[in-house]
Chimera marker file (.cmm) of the C-alpha trace (Angstrom):
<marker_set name="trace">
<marker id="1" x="0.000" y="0.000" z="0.000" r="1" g="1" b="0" radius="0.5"/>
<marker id="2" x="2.705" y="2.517" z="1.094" r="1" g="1" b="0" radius="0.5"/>
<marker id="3" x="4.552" y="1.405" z="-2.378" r="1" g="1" b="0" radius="0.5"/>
<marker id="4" x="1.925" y="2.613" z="-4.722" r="1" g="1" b="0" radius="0.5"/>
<marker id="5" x="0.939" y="5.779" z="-2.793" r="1" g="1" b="0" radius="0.5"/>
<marker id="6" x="4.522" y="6.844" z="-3.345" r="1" g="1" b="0" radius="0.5"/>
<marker id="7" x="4.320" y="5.945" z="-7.167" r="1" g="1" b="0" radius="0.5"/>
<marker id="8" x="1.457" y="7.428" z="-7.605" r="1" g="1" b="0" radius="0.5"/>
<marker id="9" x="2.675" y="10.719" z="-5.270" r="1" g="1" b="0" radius="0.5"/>
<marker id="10" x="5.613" y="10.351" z="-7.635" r="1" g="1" b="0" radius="0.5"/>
<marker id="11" x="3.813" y="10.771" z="-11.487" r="1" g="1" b="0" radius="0.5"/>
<marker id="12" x="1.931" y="13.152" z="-9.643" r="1" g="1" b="0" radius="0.5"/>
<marker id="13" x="4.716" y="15.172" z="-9.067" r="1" g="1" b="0" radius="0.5"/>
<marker id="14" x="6.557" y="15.104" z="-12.054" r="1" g="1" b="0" radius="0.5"/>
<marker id="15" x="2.914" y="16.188" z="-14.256" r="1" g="1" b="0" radius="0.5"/>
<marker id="16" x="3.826" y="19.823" z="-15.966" r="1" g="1" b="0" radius="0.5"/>
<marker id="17" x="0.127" y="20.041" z="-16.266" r="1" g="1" b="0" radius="0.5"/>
<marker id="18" x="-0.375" y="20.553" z="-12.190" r="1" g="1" b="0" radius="0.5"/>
<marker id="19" x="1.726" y="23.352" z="-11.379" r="1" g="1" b="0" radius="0.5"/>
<marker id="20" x="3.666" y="25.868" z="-14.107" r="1" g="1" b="0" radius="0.5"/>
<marker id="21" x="7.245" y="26.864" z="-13.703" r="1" g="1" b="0" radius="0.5"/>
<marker id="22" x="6.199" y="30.461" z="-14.097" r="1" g="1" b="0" radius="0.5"/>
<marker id="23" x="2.465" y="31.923" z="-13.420" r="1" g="1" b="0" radius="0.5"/>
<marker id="24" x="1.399" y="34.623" z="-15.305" r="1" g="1" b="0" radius="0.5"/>
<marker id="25" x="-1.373" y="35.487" z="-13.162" r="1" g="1" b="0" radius="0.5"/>
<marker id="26" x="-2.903" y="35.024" z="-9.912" r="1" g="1" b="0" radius="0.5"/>
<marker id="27" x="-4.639" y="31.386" z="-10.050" r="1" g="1" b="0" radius="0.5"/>
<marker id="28" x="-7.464" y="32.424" z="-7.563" r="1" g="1" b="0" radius="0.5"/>
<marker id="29" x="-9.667" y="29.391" z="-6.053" r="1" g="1" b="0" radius="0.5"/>
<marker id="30" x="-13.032" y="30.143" z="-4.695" r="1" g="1" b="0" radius="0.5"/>
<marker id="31" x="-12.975" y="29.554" z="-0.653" r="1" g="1" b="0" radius="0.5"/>
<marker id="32" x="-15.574" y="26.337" z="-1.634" r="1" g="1" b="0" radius="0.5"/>
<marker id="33" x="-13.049" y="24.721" z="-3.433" r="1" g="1" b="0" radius="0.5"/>
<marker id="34" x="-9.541" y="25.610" z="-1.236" r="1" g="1" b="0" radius="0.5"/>
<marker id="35" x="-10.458" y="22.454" z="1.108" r="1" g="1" b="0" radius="0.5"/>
<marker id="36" x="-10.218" y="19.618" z="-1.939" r="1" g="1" b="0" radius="0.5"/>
<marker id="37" x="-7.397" y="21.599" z="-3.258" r="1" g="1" b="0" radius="0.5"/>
<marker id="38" x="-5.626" y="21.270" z="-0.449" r="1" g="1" b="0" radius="0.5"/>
<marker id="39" x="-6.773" y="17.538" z="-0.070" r="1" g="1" b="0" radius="0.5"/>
<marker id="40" x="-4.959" y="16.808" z="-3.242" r="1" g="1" b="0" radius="0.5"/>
<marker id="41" x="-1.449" y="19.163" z="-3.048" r="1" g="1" b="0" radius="0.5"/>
<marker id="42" x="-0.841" y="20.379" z="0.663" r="1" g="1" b="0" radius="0.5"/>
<marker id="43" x="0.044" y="24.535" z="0.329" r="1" g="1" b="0" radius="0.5"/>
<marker id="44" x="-1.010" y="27.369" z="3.157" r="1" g="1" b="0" radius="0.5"/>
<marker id="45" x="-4.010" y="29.811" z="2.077" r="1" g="1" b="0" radius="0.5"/>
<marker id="46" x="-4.512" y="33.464" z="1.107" r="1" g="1" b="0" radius="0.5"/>
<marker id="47" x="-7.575" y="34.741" z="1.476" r="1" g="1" b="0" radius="0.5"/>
<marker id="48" x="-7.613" y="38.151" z="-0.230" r="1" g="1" b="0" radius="0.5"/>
<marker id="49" x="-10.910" y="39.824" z="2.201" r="1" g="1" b="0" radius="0.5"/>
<marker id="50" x="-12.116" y="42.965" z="-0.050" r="1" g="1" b="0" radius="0.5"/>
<marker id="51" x="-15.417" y="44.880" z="-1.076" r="1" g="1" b="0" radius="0.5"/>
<marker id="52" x="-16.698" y="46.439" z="-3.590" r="1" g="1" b="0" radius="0.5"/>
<marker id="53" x="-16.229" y="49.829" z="-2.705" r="1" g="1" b="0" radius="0.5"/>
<marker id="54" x="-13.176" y="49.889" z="-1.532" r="1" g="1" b="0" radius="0.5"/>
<marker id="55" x="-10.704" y="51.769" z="-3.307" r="1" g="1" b="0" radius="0.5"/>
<marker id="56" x="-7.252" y="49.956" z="-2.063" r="1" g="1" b="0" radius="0.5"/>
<marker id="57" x="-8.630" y="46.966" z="-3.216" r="1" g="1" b="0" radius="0.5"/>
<marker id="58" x="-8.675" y="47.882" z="-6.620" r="1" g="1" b="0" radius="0.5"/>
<marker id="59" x="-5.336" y="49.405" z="-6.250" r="1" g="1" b="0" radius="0.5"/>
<marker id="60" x="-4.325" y="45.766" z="-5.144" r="1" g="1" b="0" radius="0.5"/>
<marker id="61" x="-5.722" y="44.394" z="-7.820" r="1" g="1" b="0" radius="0.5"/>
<marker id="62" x="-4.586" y="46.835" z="-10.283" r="1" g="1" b="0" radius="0.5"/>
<marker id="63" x="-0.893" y="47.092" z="-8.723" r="1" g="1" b="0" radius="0.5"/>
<marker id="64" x="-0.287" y="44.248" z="-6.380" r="1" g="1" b="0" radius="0.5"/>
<marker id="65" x="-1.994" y="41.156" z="-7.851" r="1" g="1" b="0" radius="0.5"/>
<marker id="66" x="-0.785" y="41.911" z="-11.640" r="1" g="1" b="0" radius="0.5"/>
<marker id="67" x="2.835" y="42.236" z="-10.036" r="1" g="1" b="0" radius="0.5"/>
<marker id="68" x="5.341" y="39.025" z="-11.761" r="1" g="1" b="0" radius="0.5"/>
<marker id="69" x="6.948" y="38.470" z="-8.503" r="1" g="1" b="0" radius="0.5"/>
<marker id="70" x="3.643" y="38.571" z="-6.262" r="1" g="1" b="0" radius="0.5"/>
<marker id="71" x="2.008" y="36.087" z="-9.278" r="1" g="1" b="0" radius="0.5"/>
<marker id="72" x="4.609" y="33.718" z="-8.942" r="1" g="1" b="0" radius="0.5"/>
<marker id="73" x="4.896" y="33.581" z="-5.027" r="1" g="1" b="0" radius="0.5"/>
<marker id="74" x="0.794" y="33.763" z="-4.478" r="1" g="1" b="0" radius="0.5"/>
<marker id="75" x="0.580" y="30.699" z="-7.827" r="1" g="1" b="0" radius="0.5"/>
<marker id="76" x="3.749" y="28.593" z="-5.892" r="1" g="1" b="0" radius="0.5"/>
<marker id="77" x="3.552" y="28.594" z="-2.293" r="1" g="1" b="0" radius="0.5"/>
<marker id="78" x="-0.493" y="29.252" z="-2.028" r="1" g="1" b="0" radius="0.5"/>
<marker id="79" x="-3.735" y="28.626" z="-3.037" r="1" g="1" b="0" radius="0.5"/>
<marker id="80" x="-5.020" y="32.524" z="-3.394" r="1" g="1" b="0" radius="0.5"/>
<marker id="81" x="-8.757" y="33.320" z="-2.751" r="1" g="1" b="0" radius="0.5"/>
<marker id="82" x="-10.408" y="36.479" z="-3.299" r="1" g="1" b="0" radius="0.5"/>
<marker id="83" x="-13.652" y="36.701" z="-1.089" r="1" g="1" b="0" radius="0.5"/>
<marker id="84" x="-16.038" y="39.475" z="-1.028" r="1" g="1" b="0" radius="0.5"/>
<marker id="85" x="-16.508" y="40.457" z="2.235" r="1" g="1" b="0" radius="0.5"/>
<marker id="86" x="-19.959" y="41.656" z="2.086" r="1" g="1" b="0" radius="0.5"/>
<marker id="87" x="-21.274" y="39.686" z="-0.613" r="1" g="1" b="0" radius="0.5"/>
<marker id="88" x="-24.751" y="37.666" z="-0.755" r="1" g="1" b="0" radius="0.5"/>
<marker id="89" x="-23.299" y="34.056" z="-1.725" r="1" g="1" b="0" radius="0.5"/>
<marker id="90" x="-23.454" y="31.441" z="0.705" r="1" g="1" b="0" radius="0.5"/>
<marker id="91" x="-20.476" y="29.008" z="1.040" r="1" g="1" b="0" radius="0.5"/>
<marker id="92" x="-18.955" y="26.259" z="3.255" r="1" g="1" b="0" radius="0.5"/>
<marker id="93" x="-15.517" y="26.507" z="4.896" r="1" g="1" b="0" radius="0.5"/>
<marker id="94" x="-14.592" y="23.579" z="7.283" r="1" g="1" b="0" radius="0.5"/>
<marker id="95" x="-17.748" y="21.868" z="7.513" r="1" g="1" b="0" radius="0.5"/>
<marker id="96" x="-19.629" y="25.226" z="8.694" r="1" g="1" b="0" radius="0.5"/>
<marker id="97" x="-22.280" y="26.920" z="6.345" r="1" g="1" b="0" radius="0.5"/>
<marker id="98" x="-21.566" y="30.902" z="6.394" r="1" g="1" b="0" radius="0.5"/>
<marker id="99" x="-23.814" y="33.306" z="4.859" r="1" g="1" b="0" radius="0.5"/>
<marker id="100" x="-24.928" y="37.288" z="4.531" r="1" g="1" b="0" radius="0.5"/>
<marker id="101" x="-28.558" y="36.814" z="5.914" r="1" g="1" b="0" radius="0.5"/>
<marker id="102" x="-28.472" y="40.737" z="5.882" r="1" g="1" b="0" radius="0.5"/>
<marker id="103" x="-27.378" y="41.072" z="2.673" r="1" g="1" b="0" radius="0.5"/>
<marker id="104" x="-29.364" y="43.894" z="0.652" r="1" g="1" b="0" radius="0.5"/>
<marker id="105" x="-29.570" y="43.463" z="-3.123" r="1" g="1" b="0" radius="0.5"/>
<marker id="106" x="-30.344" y="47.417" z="-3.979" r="1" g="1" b="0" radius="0.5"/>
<marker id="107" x="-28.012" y="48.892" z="-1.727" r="1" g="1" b="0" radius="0.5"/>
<marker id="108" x="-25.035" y="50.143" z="-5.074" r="1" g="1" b="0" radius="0.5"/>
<marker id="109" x="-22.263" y="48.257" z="-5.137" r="1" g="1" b="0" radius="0.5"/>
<marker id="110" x="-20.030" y="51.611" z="-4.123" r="1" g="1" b="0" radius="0.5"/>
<marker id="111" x="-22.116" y="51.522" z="-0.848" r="1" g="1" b="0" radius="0.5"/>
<marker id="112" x="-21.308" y="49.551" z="2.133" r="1" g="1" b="0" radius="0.5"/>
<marker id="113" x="-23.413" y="46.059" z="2.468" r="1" g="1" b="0" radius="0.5"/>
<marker id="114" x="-23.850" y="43.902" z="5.170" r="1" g="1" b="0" radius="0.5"/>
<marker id="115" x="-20.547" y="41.862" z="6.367" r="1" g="1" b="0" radius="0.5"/>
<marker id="116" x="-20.724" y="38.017" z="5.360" r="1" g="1" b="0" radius="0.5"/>
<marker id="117" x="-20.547" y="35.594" z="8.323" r="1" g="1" b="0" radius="0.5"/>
<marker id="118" x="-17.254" y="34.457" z="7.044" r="1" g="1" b="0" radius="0.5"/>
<marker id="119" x="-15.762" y="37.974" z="7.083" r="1" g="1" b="0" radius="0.5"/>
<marker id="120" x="-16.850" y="37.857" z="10.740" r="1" g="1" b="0" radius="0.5"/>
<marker id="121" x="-14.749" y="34.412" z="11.236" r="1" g="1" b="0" radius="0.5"/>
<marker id="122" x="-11.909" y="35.481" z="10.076" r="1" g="1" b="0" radius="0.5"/>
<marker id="123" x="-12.462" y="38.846" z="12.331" r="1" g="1" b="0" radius="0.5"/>
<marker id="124" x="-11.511" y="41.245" z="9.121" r="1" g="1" b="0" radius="0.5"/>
<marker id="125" x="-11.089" y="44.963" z="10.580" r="1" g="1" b="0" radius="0.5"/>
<marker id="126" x="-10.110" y="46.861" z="7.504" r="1" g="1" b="0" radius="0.5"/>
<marker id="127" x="-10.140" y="46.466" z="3.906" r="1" g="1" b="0" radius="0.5"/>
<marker id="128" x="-8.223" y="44.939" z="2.438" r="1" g="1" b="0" radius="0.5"/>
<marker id="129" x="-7.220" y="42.206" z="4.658" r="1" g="1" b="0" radius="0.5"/>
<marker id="130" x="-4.834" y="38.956" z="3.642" r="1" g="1" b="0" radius="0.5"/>
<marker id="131" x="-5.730" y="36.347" z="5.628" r="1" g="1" b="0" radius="0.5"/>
<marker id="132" x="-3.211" y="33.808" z="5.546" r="1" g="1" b="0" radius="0.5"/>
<marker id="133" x="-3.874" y="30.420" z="6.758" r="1" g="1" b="0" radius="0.5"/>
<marker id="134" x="-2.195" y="26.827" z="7.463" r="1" g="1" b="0" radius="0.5"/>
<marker id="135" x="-2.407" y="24.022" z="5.344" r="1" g="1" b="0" radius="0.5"/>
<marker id="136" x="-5.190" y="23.042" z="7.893" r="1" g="1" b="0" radius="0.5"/>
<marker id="137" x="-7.120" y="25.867" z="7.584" r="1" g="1" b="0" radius="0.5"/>
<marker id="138" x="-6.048" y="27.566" z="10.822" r="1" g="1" b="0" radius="0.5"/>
<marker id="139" x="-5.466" y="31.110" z="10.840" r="1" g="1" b="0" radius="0.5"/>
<marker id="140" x="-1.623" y="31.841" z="10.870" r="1" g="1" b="0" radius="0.5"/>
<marker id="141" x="-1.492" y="35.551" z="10.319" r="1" g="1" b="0" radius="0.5"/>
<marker id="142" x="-3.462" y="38.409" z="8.751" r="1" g="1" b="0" radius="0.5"/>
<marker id="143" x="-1.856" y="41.196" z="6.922" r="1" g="1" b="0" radius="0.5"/>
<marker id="144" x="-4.104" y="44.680" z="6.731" r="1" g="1" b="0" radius="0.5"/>
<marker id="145" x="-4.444" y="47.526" z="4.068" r="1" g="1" b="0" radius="0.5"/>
<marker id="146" x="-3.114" y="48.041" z="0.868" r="1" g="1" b="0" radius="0.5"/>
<marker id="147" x="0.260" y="46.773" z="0.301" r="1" g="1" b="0" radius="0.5"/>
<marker id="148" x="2.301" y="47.744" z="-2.314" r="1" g="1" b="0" radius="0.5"/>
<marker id="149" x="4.637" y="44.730" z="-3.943" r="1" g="1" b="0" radius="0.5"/>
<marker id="150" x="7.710" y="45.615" z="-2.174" r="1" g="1" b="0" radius="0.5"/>
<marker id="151" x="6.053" y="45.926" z="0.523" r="1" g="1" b="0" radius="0.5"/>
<marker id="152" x="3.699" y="42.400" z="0.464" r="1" g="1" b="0" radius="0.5"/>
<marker id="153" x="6.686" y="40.492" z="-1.172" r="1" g="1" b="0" radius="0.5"/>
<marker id="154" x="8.996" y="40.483" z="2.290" r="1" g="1" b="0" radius="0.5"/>
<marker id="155" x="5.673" y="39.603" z="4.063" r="1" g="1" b="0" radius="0.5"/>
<marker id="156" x="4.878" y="36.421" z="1.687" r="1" g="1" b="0" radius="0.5"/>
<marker id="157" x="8.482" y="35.406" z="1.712" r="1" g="1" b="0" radius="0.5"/>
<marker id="158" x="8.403" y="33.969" z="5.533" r="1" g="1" b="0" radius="0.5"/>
<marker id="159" x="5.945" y="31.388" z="4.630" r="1" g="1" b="0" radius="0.5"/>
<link id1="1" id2="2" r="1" g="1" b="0" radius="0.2"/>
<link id1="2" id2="3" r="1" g="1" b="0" radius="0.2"/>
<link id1="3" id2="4" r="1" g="1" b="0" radius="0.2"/>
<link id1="4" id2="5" r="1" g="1" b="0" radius="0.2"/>
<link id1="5" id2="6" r="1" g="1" b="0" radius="0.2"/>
<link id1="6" id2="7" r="1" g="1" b="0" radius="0.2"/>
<link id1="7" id2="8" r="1" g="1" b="0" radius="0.2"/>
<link id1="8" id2="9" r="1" g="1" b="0" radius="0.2"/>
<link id1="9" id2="10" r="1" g="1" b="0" radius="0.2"/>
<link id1="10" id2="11" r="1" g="1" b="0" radius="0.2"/>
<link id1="11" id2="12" r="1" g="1" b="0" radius="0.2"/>
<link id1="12" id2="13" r="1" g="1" b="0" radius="0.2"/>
<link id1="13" id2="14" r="1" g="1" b="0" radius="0.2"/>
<link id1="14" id2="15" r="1" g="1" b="0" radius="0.2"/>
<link id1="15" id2="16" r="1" g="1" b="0" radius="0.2"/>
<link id1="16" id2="17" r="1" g="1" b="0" radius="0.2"/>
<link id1="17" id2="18" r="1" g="1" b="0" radius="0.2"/>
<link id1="18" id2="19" r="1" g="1" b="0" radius="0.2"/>
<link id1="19" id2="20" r="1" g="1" b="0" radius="0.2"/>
<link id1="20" id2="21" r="1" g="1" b="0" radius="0.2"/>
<link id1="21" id2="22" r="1" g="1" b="0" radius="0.2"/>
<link id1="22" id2="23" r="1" g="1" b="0" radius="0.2"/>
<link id1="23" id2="24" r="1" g="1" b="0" radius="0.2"/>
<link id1="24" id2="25" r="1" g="1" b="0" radius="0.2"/>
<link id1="25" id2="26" r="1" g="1" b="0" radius="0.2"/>
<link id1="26" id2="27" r="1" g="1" b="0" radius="0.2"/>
<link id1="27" id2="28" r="1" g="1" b="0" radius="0.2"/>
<link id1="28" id2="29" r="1" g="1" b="0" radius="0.2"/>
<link id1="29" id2="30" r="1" g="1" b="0" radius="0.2"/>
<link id1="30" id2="31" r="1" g="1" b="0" radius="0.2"/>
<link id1="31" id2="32" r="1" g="1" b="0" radius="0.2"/>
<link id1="32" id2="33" r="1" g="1" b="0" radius="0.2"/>
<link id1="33" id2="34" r="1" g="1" b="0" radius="0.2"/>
<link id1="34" id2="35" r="1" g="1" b="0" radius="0.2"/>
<link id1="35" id2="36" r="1" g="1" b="0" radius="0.2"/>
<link id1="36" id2="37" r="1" g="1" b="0" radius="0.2"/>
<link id1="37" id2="38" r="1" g="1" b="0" radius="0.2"/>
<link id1="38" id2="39" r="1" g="1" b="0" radius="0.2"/>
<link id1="39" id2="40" r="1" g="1" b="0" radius="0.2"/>
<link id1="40" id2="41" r="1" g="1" b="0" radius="0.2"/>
<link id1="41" id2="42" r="1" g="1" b="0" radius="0.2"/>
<link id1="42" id2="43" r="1" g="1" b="0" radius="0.2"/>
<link id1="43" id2="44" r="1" g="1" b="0" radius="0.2"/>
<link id1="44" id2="45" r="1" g="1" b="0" radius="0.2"/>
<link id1="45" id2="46" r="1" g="1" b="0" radius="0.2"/>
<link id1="46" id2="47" r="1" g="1" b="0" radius="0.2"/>
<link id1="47" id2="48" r="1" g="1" b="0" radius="0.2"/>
<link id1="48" id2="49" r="1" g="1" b="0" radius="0.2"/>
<link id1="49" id2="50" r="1" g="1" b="0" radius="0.2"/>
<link id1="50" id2="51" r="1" g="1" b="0" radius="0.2"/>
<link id1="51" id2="52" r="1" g="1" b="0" radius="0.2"/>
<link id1="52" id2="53" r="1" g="1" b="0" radius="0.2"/>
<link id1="53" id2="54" r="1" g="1" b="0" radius="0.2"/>
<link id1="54" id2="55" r="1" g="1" b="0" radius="0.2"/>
<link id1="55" id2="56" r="1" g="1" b="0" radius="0.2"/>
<link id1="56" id2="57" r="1" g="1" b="0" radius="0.2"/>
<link id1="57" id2="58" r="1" g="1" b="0" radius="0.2"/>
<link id1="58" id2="59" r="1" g="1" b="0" radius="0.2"/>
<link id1="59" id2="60" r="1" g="1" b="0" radius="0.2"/>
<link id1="60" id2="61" r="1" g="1" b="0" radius="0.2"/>
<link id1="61" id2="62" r="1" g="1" b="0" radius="0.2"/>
<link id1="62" id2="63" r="1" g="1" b="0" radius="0.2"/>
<link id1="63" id2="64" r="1" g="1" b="0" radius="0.2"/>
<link id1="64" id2="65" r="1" g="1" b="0" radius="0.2"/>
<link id1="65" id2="66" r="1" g="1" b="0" radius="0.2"/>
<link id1="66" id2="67" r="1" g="1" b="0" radius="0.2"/>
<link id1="67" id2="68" r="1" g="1" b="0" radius="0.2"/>
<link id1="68" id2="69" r="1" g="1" b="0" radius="0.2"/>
<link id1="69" id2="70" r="1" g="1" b="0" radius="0.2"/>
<link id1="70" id2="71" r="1" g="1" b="0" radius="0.2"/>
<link id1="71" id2="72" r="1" g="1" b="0" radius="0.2"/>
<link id1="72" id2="73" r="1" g="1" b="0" radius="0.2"/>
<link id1="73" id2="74" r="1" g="1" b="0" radius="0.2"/>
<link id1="74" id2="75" r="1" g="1" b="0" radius="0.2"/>
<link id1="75" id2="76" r="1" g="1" b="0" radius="0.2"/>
<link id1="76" id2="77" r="1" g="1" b="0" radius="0.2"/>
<link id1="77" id2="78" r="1" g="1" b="0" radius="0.2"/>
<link id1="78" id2="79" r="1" g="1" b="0" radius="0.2"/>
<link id1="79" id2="80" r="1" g="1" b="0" radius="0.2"/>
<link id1="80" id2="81" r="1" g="1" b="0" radius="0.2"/>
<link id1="81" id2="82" r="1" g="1" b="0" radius="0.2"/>
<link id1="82" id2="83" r="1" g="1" b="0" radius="0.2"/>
<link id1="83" id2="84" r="1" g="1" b="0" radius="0.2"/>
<link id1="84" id2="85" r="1" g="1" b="0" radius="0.2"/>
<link id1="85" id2="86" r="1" g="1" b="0" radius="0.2"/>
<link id1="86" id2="87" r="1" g="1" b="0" radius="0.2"/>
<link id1="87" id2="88" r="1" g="1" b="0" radius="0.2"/>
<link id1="88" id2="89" r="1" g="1" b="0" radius="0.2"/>
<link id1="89" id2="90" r="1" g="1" b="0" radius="0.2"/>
<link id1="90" id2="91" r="1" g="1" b="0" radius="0.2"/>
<link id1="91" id2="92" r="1" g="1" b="0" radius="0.2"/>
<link id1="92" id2="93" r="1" g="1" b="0" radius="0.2"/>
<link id1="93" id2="94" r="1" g="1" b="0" radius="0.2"/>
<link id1="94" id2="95" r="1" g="1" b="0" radius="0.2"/>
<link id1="95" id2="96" r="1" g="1" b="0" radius="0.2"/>
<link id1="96" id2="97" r="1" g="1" b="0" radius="0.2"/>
<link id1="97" id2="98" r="1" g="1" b="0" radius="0.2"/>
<link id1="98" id2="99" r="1" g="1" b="0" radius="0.2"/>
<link id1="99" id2="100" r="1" g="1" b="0" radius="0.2"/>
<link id1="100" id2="101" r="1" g="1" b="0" radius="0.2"/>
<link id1="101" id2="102" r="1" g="1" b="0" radius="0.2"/>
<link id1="102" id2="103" r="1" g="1" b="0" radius="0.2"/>
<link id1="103" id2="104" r="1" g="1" b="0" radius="0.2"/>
<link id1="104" id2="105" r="1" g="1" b="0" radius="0.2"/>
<link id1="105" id2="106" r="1" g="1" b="0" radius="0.2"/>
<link id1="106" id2="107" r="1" g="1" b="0" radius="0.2"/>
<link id1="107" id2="108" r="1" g="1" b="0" radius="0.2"/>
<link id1="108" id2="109" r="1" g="1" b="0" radius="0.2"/>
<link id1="109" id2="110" r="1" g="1" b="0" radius="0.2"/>
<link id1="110" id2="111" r="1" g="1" b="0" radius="0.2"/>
<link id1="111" id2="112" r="1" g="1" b="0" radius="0.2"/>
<link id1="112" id2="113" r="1" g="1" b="0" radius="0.2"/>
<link id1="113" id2="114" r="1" g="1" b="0" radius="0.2"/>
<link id1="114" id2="115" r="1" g="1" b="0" radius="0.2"/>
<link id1="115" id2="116" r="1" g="1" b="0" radius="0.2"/>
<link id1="116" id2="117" r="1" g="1" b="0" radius="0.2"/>
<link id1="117" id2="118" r="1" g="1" b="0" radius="0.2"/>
<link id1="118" id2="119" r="1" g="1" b="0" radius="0.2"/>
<link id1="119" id2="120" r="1" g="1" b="0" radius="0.2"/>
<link id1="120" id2="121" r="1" g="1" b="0" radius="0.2"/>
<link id1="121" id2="122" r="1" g="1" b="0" radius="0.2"/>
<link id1="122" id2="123" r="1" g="1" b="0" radius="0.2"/>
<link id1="123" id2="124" r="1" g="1" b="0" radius="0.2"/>
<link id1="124" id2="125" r="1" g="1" b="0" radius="0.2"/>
<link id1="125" id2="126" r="1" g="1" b="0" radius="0.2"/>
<link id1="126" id2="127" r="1" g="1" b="0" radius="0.2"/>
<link id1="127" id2="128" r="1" g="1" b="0" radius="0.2"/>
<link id1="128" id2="129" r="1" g="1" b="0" radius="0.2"/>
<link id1="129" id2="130" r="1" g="1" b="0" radius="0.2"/>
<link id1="130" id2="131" r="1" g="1" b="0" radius="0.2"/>
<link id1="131" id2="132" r="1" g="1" b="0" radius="0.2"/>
<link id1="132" id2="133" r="1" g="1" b="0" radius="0.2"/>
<link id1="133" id2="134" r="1" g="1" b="0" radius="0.2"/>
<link id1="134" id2="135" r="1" g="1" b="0" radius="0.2"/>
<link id1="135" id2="136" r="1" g="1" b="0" radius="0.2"/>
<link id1="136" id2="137" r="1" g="1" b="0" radius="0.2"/>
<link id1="137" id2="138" r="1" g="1" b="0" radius="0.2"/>
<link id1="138" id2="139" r="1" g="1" b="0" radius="0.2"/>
<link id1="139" id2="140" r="1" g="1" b="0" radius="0.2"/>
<link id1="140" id2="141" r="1" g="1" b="0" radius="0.2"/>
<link id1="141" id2="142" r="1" g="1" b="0" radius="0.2"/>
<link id1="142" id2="143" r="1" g="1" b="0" radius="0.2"/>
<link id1="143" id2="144" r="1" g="1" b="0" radius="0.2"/>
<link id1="144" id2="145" r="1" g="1" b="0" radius="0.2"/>
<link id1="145" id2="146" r="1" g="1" b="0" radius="0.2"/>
<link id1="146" id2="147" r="1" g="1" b="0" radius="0.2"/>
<link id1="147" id2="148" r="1" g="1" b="0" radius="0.2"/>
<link id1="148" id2="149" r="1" g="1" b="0" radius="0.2"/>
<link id1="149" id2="150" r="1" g="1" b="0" radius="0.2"/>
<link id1="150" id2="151" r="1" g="1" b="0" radius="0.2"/>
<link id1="151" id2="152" r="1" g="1" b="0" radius="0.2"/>
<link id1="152" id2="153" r="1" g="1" b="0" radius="0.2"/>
<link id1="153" id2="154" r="1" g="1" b="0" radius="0.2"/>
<link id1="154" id2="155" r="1" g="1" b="0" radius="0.2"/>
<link id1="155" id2="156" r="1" g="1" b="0" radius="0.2"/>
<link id1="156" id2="157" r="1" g="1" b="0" radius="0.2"/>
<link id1="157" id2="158" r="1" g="1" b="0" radius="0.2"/>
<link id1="158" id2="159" r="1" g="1" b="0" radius="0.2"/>
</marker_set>
């Protein structure tokens, strides 16, 4: 049993088609999906924790995210998330069902919405937040505000 678990752990490994040399962008997973991910190739989480309205999260999207060094950390040594903090879908993170009961479909998306239950877990105080977790899911360290890549690349590099 142990013999073909390492076979198999070894084609696995050696596939080009699971993990590129060089990303050329950010391969974002929803939250849903992070848990089977990780079930199949064992890497710590990002969750990138923004809304709508908020204008340093566009700036991190527009100057952080499209960055070649911050692509290729984020794509190697994570599986990157973007969740909306105070949107209306309803998902399932370690076995628990979190949703935006509050969540108001006419307020404009430049307005501030309801917080999402899951936003509340990970006990976001400013947008944007990074929350970076363990390959179990446990919540290692959280990084706040907009981060520029010389400034988020130090920060990624101790994990």
């Amino acid at each position: 049993m142990l013999l073909s678990f390492v076979v198999v752990g070894l084609f696995a490994c050696g596939s080009t088609a699971s993990e590129p040399d060089n990303y050329t962008e950010v391969p974002w997973v929803s939250i849903s999906d992070v848990e089977s991910k990780i079930n199949k190739k064992s890497k710590k989480v990002i969750v990138d924790v923004y809304t709508e309205w908020c204008g340093p999260c566009k700036m991190m999207d527009r100057n952080t995210f499209t960055d070649p060094a911050v692509i290729d950390v984020l794509g190697k040594k994570f599986y990157p998330v973007k969740f909306n903090a105070e949107g209306p879908e309803a998902v399932k993170f370690k076995g628990q069902d979190y949703t935006n009961a509050n969540f108001n479909p006419n307020t404009p998306s430049n307005r501030r919405n309801s917080p999402h239950d899951l936003a509340r877990f990970f006990a976001v105080r400013g947008y944007p937040s990074l929350v970076i977790m363990d390959e179990n899911l446990n919540i290692i360290d959280k990084i706040v505000g907009y981060k520029t890549p010389a400034q988020l690349l130090p920060l990624l590099e101790k994990y």
